[in-house]
VEXRO-221856 format. One record per residue (C-alpha): residue in three letters; chain; z, x, y. Coordinates in steps of 0.5 Angstrom, whole numbers, plus 500, padded with zeros to 3 digits. Each point is the difference from the previous one (the first is absolute). Layout:
VEXRO-221856
<resn = ala&chain = A&Z = Z&X = X&Y = Y>
...
***
This chain:
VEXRO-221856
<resn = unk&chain = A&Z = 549&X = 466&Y = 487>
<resn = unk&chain = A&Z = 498&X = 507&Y = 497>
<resn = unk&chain = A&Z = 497&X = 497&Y = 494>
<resn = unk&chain = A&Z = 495&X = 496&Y = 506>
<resn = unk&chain = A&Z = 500&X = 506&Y = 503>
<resn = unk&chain = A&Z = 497&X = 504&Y = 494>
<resn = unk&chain = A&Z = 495&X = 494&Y = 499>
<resn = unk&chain = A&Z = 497&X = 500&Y = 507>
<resn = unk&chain = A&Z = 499&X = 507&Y = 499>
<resn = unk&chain = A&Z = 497&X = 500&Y = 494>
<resn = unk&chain = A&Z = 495&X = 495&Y = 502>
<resn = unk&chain = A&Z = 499&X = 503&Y = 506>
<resn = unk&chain = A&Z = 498&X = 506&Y = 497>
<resn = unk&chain = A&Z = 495&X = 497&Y = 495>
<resn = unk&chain = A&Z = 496&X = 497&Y = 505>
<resn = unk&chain = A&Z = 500&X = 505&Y = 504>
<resn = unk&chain = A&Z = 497&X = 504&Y = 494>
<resn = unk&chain = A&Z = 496&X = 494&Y = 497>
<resn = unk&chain = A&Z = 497&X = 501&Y = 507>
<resn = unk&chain = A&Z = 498&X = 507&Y = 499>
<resn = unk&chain = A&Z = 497&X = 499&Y = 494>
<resn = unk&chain = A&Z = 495&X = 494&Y = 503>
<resn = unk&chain = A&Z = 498&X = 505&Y = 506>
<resn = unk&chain = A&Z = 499&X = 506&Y = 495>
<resn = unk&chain = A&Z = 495&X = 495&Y = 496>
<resn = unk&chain = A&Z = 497&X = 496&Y = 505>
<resn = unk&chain = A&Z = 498&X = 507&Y = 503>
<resn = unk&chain = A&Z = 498&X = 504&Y = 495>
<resn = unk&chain = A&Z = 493&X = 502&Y = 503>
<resn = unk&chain = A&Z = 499&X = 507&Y = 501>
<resn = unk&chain = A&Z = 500&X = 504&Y = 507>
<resn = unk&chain = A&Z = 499&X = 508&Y = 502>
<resn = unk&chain = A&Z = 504&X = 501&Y = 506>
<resn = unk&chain = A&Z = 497&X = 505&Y = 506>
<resn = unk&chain = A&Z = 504&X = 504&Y = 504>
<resn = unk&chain = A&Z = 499&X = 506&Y = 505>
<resn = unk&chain = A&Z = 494&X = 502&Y = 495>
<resn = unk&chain = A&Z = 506&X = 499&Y = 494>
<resn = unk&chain = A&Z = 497&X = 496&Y = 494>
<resn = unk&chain = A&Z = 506&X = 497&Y = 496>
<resn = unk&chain = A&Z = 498&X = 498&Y = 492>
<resn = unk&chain = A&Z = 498&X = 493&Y = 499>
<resn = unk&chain = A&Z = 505&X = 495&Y = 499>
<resn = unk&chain = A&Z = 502&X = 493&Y = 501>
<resn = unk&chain = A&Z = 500&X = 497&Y = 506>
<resn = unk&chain = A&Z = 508&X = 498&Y = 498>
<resn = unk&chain = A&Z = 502&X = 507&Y = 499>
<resn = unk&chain = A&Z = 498&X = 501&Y = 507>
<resn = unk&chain = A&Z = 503&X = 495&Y = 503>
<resn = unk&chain = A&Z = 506&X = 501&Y = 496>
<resn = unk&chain = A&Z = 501&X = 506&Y = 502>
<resn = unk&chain = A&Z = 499&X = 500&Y = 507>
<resn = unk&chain = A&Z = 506&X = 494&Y = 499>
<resn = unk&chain = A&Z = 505&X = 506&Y = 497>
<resn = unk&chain = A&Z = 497&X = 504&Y = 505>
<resn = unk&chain = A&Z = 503&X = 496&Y = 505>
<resn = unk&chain = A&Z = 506&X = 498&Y = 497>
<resn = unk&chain = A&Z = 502&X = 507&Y = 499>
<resn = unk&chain = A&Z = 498&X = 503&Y = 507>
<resn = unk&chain = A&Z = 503&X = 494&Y = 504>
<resn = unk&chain = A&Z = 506&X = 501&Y = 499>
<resn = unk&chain = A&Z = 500&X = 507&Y = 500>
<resn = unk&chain = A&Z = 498&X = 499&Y = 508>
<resn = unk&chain = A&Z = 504&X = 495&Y = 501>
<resn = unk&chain = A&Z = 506&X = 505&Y = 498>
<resn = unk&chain = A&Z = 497&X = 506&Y = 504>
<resn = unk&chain = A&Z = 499&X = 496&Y = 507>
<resn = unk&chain = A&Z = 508&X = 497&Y = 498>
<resn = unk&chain = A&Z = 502&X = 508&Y = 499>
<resn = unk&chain = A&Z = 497&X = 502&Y = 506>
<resn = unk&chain = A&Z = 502&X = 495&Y = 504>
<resn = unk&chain = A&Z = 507&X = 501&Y = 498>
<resn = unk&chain = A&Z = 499&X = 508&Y = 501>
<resn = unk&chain = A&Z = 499&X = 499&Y = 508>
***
């Protein structure tokens, strides 16, 4: 049963990153971002996307927390 486990994990992991390569290549035109008069370099659509990804994955949680601290707090 752990060895399946492992598997499962395995391949899990494996198209999830099969799955980003194929965005990353599918999306390789370049865009230049504009934000309150702030240019940003010219990347690859997927870059940003990426990182609006990792962005939200990292501040979600962090939200989460505080609200959950906060609430416990009063």
């Amino acid at each position: 049963m752990r060895n399946f486990r492992r598997l499962t994990l395995a391949v899990a992991a494996l198209l999830v990153a099969s799955a980003i390569v194929v965005f990353v290549l599918e999306n390789a035109q370049p865009a230049t971002l504009l934000f309150l008069g702030w240019s940003a370099p010219q990347l690859p659509v997927s870059v940003y996307v990426l990182l609006a990804l990792l962005a939200g994955m990292t501040l979600g949680p962090l939200l989460a927390w505080f609200t959950g601290v906060r609430r416990r707090s009063k």
